[in-house]
N, C-alpha and C positions, 0 to 999 in steps of 0.2 A: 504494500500500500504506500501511496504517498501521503506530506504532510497532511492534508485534508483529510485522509480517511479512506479515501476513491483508491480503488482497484486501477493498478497503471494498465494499461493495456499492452499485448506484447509488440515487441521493437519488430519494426518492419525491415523491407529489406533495403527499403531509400532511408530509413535510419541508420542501417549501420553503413550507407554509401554518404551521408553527411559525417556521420562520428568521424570514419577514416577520412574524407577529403575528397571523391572518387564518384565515381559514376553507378549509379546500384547494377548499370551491365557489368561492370568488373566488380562487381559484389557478386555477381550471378558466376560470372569464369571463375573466381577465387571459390565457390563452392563446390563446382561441379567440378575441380581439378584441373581447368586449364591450363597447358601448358603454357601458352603467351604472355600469362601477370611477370611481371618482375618481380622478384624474391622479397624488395621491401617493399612493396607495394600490398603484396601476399599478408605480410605477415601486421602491417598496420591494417587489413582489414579483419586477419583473426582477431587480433587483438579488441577491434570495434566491438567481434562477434561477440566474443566472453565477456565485456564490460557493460556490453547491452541487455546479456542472455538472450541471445536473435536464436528460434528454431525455426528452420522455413518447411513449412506445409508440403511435406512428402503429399498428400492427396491432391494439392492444388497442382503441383507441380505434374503431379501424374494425368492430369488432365489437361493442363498444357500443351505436356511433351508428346500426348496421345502414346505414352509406356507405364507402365506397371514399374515401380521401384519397391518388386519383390523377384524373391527369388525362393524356390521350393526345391527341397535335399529328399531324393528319395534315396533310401537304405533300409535294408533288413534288419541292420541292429544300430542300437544307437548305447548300449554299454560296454561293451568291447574294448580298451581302448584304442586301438586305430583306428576304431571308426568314433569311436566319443571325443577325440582327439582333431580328427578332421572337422566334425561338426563345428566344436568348439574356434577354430582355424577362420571356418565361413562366416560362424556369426560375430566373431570380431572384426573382421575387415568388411559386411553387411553393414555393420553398423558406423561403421566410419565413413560408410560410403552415407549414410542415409536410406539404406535399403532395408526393407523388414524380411526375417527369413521364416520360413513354414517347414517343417518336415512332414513327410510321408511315409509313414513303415512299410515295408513290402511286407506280408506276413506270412507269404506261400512263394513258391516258385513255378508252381502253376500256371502254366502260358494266359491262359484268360483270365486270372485274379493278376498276376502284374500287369496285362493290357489296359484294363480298368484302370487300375491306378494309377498307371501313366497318364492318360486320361484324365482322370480328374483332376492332376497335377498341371496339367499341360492347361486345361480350362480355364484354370485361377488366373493364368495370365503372368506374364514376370518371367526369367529364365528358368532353367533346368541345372539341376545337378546330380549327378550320379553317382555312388559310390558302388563302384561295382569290382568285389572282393568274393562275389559268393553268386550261386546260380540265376538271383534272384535278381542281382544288382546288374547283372549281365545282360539278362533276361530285356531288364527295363531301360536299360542303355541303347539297345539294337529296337527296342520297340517306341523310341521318341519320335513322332509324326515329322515325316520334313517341314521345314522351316522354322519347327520351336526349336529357341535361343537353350544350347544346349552344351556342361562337359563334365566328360567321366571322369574319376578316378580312378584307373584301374591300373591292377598287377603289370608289373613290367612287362613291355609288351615284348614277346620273342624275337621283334625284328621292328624297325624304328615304322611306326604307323602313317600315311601318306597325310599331308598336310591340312586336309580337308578335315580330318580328324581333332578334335578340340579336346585334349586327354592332359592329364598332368599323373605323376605316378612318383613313386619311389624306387634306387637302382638296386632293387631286392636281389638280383642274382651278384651283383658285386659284395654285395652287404655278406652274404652267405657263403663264398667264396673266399674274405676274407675269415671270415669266424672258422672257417673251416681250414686256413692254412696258419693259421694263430695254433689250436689248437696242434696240427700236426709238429707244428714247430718247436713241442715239449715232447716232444717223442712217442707220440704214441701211435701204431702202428695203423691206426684208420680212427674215423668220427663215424659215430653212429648218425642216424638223424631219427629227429620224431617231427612228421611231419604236419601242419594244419592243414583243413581242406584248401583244397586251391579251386577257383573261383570257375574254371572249365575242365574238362576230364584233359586236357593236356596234362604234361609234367610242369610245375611251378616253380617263376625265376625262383624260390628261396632252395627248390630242388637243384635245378642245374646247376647252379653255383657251389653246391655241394660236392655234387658228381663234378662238378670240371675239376675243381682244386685237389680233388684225390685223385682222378682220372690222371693229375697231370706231376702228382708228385710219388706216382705207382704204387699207389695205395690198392688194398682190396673194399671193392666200393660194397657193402651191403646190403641190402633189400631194406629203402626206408617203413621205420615202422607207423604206421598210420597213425595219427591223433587225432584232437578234436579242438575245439577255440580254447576250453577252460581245462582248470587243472586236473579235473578226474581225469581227462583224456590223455593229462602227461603220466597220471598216476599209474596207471592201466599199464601205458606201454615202457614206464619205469620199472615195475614190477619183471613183466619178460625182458627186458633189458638186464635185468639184477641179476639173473637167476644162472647169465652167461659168464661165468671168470672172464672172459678174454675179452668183454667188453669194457675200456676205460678212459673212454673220451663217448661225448652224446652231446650233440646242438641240437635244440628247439624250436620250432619255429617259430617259439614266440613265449614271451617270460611266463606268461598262466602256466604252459605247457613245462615249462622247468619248473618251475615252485611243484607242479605235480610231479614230476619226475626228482627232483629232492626228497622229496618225502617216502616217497617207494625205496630209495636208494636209504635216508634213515629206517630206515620199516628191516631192511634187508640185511643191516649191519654193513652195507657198504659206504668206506668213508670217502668224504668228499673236501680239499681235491685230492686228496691222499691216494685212492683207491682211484677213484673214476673222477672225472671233472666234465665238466656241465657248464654250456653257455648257449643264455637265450637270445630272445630277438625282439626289439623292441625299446628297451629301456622304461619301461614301466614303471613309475615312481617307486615302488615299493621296495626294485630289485635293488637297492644300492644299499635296503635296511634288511635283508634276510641273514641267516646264519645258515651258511658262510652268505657273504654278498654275492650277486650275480654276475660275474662275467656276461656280457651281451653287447646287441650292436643296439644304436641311437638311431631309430629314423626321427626325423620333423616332422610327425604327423599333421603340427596345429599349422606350421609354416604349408606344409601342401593342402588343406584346406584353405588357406589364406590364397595362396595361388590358384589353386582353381574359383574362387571367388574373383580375383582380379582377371582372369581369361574371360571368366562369364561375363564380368563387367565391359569389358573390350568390346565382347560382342555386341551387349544392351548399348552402350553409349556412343556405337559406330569410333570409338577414338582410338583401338591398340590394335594391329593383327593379331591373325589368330594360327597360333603354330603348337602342335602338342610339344613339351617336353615334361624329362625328369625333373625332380626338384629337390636342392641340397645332396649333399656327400656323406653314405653314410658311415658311423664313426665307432671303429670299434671301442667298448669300453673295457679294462681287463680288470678283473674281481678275487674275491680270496677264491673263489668257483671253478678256475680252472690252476691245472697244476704238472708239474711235471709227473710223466706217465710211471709207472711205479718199479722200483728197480727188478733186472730182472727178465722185462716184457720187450 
């Protein structure tokens, strides 16, 4: 309120083009990102924005521009973390943009229940986002009607995707390649893997990266043992894993899947890194607090939702090309988890 009593009413946007000095068209390019503002011209009109508290009317502006300043994430799972991770990615850089985001759970993989909900995503108006890690996400990636503003997230692709292709991903098979030659590099005569599902019946980058870096340091490659997203699935195939003496290296495909496979391994009286040594994939806040800690690799899960938000935004604002790529380098972390292979072997 001001001194009278009376409710101020909110700072328009030829207010904060008088605050700053400026034209309220370059309060409009200072908004939407333009590249053309000058850097102090830029930054005296934030400055207007925050002294004024200016919000400009996403709906007004959506009828203007004749565009929707939303965008809708469809996914299968939204607690995972690489997929809670990516979410987390889009709606921070959504909201920087001024864009409101909506998700959409796929909850079958059922060709006609993800058709539908493509559908009803694509209706709402606003771009598309895909995370497609699992059949479902896949499903609804190949099922977006031409011309909806549209990009995946998905598994590293086996072969770089043609340009038309609007995809950002993580370099999963390098990620795994390396964990896998860390490991070999304390001596132990092969890596196990316990694998999570992968997103089409192919073999999965976090697979071949596996198989390459044994393949290539004349290792004996094993028959990866199947998992699941969460830890019972690392539990499971920790258990048959334990049960082998000669097994003393095991990568994960992902840190739920080691925390379960640690606990089979304590279940079994085999010690860790003593005995066997164990590195996941991920980096999952938690692995850095386990006993022993996690050996594992770092993707940028939030950073590659943040990127595919800014791809999407390219397309809606006609202002960036559009080219699929990776995003970030991923980083091996090394933990009390892994260890030199046990004398002897």
């Amino acid at each position: 309120m001001n001194v009278t009593g009376h409710t101020r009413s909110p700072a328009s946007i030829r207010d904060v083009a008088a605050a700053a000095g400026v034209s309220y068209q370059t309060v409009s390019r200072v908004i939407n990102g333009h590249p053309s503002v000058r850097p102090a011209t830029r930054e005296r009109v934030l400055a207007a924005i925050d002294e004024l508290g200016f919000r400009r009317n996403t709906a007004a502006l959506a009828l203007a521009s004749g565009r929707s300043r939303a965008v809708t994430v469809l996914t299968a799972n939204t607690t995972h973390y690489g997929y809670a991770s990516i979410l987390q990615g889009v709606e921070e850089a959504a909201r920087a943009a001024s864009y409101a985001v909506g998700i959409s759970v796929l909850e079958s993989a059922e060709e006609a229940a993800v058709a539908a909900e493509v559908r009803r995503a694509a209706d709402a108006g606003g771009g598309l986002i895909v995370i497609a890690y699992d059949p479902a996400g896949v499903g609804a990636l190949a099922a977006v009607p031409a011309g909806v503003p549209v990009v995946g997230v998905v598994e590293t692709p086996a072969s770089p995707p043609s340009g038309d292709r609007p995809w950002v991903w993580t370099d999963d098979r390098e990620a795994a390649y390396e964990a896998t030659r860390h490991l070999l590099s304390l001596g132990h005569e092969t890596v196990h893997y316990v694998a999570i599902p992968s997103s089409t019946r192919r073999t999965s980058a976090r697979t071949s990266g596996w198989r390459q870096a044994l393949k290539e340091a004349g290792a004996p490659q094993p028959r990866p043992v199947q998992g699941s997203w969460g830890p019972a699935g690392g539990h499971a195939a920790g258990l048959k894993l334990a049960r082998d003496p000669a097994v003393t290296a095991i990568l994960c495909g992902n840190d739920d899947l080691a925390l379960g496979v640690l606990r089979a391994l304590h279940e079994t009286g085999r010690a860790v890194p003593d005995e066997v040594s164990v590195a996941g994939f991920d980096d999952a806040p938690p692995s850095a607090y386990l006993t022993p800690s996690l050996t594992t690799v770092r993707l940028d899960f939030t950073g590659l939702g943040r990127a595919a938000f800014a791809l999407l935004h390219g397309v809606l604002e006609e202002s960036a090309p559009v080219a699929p790529h990776p995003v970030s380098v991923p980083e091996l972390v090394v933990r009390e988890s892994s260890g030199r292979a046990p004398a002897g072997r």
